[in-house]
N, CA, C and O atoms as a GROMACS GRO file, in nm:
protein
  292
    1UNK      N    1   0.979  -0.571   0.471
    1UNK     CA    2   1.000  -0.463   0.377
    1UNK      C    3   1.024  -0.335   0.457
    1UNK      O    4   0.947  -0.284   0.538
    2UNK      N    5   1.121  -0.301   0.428
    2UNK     CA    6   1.152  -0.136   0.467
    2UNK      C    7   1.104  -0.023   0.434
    2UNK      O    8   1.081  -0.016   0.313
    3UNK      N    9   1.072   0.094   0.508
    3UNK     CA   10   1.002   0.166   0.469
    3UNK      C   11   1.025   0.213   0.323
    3UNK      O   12   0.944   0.194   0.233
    4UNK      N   13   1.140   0.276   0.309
    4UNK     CA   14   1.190   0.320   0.150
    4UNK      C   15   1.144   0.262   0.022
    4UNK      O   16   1.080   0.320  -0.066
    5UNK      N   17   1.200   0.095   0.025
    5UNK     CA   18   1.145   0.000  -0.030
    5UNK      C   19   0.988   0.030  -0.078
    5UNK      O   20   0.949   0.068  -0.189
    6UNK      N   21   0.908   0.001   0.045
    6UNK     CA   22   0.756   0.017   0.056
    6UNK      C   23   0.699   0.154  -0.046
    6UNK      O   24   0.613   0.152  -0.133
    7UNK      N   25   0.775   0.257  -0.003
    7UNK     CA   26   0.717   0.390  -0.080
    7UNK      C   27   0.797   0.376  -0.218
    7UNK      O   28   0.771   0.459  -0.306
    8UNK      N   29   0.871   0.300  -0.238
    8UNK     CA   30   0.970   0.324  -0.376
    8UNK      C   31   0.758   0.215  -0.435
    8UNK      O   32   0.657   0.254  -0.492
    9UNK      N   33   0.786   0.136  -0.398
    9UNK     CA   34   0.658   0.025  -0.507
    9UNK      C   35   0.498   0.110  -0.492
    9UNK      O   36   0.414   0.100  -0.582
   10UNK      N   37   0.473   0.194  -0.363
   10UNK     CA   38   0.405   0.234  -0.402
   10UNK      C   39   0.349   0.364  -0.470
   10UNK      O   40   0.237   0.407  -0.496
   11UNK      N   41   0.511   0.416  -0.490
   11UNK     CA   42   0.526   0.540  -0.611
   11UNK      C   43   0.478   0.455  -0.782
   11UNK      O   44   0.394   0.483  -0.868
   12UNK      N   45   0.555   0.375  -0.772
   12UNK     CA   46   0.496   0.288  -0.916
   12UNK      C   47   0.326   0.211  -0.915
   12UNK      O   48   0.242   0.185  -1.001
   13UNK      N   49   0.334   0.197  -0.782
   13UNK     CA   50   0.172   0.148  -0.780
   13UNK      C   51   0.092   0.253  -0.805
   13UNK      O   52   0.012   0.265  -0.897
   14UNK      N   53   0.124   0.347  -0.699
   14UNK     CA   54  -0.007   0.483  -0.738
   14UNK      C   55   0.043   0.555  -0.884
   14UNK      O   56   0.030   0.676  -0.902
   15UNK      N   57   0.093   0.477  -0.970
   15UNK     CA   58   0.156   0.590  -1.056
   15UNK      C   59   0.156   0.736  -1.064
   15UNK      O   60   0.111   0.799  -1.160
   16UNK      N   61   0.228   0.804  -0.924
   16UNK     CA   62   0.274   0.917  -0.924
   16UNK      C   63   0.430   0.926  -0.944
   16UNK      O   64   0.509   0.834  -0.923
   17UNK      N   65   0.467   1.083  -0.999
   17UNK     CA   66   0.587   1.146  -1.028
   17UNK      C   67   0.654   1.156  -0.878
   17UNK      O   68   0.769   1.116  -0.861
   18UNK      N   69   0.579   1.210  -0.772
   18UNK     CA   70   0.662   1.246  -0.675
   18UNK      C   71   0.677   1.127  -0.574
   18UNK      O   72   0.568   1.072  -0.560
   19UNK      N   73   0.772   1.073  -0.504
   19UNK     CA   74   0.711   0.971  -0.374
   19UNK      C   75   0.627   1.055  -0.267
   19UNK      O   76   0.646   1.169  -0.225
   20UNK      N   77   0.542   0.974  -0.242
   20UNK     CA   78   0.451   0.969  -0.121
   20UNK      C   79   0.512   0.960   0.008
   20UNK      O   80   0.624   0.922   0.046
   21UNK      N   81   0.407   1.005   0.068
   21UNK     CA   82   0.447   0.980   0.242
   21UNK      C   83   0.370   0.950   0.343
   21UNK      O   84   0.262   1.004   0.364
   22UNK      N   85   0.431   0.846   0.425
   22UNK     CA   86   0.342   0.768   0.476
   22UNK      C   87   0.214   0.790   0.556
   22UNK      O   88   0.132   0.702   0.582
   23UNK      N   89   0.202   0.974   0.607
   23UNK     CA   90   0.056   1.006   0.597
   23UNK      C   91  -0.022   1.064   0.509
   23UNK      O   92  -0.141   1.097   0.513
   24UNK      N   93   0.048   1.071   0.441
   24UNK     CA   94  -0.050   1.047   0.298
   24UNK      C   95  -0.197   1.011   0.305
   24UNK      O   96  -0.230   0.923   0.385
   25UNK      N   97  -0.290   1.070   0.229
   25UNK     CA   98  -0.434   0.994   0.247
   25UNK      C   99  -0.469   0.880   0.134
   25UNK      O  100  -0.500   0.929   0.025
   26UNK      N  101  -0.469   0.786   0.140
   26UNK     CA  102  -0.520   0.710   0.017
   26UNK      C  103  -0.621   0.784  -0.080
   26UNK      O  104  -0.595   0.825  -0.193
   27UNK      N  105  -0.742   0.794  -0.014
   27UNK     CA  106  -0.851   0.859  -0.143
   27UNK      C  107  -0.792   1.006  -0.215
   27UNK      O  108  -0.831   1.020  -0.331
   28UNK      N  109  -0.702   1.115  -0.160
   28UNK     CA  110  -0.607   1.140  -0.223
   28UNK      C  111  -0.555   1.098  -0.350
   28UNK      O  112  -0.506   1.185  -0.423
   29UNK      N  113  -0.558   0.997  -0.383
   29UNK     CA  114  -0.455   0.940  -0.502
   29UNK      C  115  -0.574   0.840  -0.607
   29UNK      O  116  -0.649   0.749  -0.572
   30UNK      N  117  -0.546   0.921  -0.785
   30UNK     CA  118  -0.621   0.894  -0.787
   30UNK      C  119  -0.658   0.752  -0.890
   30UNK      O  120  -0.760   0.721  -0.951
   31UNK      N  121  -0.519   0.683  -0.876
   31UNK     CA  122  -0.542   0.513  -0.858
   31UNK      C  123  -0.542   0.431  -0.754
   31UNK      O  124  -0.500   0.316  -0.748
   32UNK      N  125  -0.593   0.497  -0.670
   32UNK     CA  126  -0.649   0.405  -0.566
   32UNK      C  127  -0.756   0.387  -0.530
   32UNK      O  128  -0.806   0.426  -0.425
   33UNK      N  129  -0.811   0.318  -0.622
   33UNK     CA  130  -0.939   0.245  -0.691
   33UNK      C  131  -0.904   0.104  -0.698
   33UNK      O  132  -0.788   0.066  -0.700
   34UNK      N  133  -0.980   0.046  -0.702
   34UNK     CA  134  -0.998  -0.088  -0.716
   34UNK      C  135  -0.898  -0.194  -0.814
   34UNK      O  136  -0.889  -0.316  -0.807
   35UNK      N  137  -0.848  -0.127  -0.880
   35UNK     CA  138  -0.706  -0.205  -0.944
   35UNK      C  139  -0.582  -0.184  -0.859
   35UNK      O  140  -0.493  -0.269  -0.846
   36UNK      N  141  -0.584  -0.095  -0.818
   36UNK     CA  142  -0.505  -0.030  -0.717
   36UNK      C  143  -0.500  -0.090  -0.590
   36UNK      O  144  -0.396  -0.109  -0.527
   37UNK      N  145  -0.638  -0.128  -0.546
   37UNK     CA  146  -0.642  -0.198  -0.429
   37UNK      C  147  -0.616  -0.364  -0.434
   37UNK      O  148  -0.579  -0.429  -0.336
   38UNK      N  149  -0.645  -0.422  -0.573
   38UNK     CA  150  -0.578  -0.524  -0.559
   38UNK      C  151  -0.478  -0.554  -0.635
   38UNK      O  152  -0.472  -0.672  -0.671
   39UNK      N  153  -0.379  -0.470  -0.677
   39UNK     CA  154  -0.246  -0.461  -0.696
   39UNK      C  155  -0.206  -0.432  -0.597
   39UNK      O  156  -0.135  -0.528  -0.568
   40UNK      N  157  -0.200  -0.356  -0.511
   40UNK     CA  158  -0.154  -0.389  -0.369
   40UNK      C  159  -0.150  -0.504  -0.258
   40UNK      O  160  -0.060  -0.553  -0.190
   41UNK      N  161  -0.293  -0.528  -0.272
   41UNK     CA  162  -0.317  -0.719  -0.197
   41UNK      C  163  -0.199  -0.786  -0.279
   41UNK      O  164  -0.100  -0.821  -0.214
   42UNK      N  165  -0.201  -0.807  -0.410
   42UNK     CA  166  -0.098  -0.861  -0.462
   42UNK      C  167   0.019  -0.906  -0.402
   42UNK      O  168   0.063  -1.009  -0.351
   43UNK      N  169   0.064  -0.758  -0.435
   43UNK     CA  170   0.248  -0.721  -0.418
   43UNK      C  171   0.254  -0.756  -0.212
   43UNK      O  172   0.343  -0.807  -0.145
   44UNK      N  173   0.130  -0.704  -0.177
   44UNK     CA  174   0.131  -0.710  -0.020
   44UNK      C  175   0.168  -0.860   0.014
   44UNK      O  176   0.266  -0.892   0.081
   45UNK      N  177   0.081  -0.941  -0.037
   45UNK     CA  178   0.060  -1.095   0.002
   45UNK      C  179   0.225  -1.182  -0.067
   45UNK      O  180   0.258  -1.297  -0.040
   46UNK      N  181   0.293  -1.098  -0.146
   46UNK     CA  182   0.428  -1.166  -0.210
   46UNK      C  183   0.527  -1.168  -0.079
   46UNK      O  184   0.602  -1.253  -0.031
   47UNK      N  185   0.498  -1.049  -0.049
   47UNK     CA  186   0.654  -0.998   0.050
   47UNK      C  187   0.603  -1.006   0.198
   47UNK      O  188   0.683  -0.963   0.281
   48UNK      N  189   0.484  -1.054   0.244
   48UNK     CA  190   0.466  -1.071   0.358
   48UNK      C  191   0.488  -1.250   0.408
   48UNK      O  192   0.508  -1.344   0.332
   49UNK      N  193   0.476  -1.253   0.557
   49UNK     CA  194   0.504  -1.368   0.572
   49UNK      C  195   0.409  -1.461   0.610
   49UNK      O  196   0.419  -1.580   0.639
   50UNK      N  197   0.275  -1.354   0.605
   50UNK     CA  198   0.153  -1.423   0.641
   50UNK      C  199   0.045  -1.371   0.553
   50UNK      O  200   0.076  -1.263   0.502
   51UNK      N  201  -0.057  -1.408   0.524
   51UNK     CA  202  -0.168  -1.384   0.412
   51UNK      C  203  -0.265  -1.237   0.492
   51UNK      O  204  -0.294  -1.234   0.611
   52UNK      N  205  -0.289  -1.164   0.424
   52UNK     CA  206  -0.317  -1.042   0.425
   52UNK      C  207  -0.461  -1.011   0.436
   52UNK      O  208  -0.498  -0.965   0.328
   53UNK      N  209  -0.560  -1.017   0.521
   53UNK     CA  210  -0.687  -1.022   0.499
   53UNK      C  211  -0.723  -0.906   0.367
   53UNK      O  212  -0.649  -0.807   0.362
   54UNK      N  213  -0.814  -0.914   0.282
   54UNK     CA  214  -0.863  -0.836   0.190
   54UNK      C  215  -0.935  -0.709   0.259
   54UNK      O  216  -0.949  -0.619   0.176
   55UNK      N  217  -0.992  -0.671   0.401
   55UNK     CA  218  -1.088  -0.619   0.484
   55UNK      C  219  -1.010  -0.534   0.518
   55UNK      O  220  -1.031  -0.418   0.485
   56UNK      N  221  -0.859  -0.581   0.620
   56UNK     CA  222  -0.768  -0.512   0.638
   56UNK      C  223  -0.693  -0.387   0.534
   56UNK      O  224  -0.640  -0.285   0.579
   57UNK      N  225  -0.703  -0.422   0.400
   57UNK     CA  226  -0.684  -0.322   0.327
   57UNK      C  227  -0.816  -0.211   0.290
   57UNK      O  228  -0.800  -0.090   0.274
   58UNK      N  229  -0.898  -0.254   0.285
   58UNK     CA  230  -1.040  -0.217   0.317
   58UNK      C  231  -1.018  -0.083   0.395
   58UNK      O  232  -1.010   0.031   0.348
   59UNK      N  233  -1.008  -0.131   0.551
   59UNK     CA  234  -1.004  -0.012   0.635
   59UNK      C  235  -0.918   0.061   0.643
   59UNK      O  236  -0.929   0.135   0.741
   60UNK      N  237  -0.805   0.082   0.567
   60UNK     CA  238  -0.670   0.173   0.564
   60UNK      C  239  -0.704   0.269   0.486
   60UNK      O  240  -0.762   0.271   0.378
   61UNK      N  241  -0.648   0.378   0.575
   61UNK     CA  242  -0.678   0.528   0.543
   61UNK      C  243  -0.572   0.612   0.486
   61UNK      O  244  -0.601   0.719   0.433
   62UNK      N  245  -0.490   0.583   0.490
   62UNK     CA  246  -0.323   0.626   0.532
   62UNK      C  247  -0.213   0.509   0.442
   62UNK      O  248  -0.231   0.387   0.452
   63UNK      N  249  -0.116   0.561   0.367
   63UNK     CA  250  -0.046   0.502   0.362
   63UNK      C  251   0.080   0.445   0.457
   63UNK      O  252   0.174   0.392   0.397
   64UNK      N  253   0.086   0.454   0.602
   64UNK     CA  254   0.107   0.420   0.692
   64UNK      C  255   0.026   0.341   0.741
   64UNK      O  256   0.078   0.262   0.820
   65UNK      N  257  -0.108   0.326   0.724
   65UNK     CA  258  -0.211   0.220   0.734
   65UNK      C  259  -0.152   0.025   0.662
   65UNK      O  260  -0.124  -0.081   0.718
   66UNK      N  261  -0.162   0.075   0.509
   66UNK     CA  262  -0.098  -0.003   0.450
   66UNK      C  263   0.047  -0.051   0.457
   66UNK      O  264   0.067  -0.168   0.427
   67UNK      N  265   0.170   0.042   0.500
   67UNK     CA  266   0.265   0.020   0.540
   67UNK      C  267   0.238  -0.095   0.684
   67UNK      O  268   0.226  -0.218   0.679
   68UNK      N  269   0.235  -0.047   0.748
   68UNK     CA  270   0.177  -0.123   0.894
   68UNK      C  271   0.130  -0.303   0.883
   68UNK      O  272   0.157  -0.400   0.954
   69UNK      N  273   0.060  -0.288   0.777
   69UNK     CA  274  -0.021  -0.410   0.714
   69UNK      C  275   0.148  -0.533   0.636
   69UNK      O  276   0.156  -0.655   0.648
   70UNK      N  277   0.228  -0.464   0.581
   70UNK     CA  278   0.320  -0.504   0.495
   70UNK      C  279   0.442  -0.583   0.647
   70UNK      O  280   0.509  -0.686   0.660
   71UNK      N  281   0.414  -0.466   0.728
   71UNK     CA  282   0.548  -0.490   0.790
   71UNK      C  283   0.548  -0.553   0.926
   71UNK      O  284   0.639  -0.601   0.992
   72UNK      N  285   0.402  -0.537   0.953
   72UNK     CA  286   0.342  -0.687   1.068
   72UNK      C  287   0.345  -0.830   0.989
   72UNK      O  288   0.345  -0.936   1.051
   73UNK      N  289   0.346  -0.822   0.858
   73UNK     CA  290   0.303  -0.953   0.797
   73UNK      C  291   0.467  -1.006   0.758
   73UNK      O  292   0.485  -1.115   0.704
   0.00000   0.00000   0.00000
């Protein structure tokens, strides 16, 4: 997944008006809560090529955190 791509799904994930950027802070945003976090595992675990630990999203701070996670996998 390409970066653009990545911030286009997680403009609809965080349901915000503006796109985000990839240092962005997660707790910042304020569906990124726990539906949020696993609507992301979700969509993460579709488009990657390897399974996504749940922990790993855990410790991401940054939406460059989570990017990182999408585009190693």
């Amino acid at each position: 997944m390409d970066e653009k791509t990545f911030l286009e799904k997680m403009t609809d994930l965080l349901d915000v008006e503006e796109e985000p950027k990839l240092d962005d802070e997660l707790a910042n945003f304020e569906n990124w809560d726990s539906l949020g976090y696993i609507t992301f595992l979700s969509m993460a675990n579709k488009v990657s090529k390897e399974r996504i630990a749940p922990v790993t999203v855990q410790d991401a701070k940054t939406l460059n955190d989570l990017f990182a996670l999408v585009k190693k996998g």
